[in-house]
Phi, psi and omega in degrees: 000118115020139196256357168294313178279336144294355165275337170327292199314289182313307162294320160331310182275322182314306189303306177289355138320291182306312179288308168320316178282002201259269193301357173278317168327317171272330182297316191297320206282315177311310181297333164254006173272285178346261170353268180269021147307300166339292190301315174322277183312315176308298197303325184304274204336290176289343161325268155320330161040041166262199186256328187278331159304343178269314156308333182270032181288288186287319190288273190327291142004275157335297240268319175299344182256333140008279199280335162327297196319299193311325190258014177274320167265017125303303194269003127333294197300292171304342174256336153273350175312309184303297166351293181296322190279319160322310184284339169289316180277339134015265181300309176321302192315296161331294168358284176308322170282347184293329190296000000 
């Protein structure tokens, strides 16, 4: 691989870095008004001991183990980005010792 292409690859993935950690960034902020939303409605629940409190328990809940996934699978994602980036400059490097 051409080493104009590999710096291609590499600033691409810097850029969907960037943006990925940007959104994780909002994910964590979201994930924790959720939580404690979340937290909030259980103690009503338990407080209150009705079914509707206890569903909007379970809704409010749901919706915070939702967004756990999702950011969980961010962060997969960002951890293979790295990875792939790691194996670019790798190669870059090689490249270079090779000359």
């Amino acid at each position: 691989m051409s080493r104009s292409l590999i710096e291609r690859r590499l600033f691409d993935l810097a850029q969907r870095l960037r943006s990925a950690r940007d959104e994780l960034s909002v994910v964590d902020e979201q994930l924790a008004a959720l939580t404690e939303a979340a937290e909030e409605a259980r103690i009503r629940s338990l407080v209150s001991e009705t079914p509707l409190a206890h569903r909007e328990y379970a809704e409010a809940q749901r919706h915070a183990d939702v967004l756990a996934r999702s950011r969980r699978t961010l962060e997969a994602s960002i951890e293979q980005m790295r990875a792939s980036q790691d194996q670019l400059l790798d190669r870059l490097v090689a490249g270079d010792g090779a000359k």
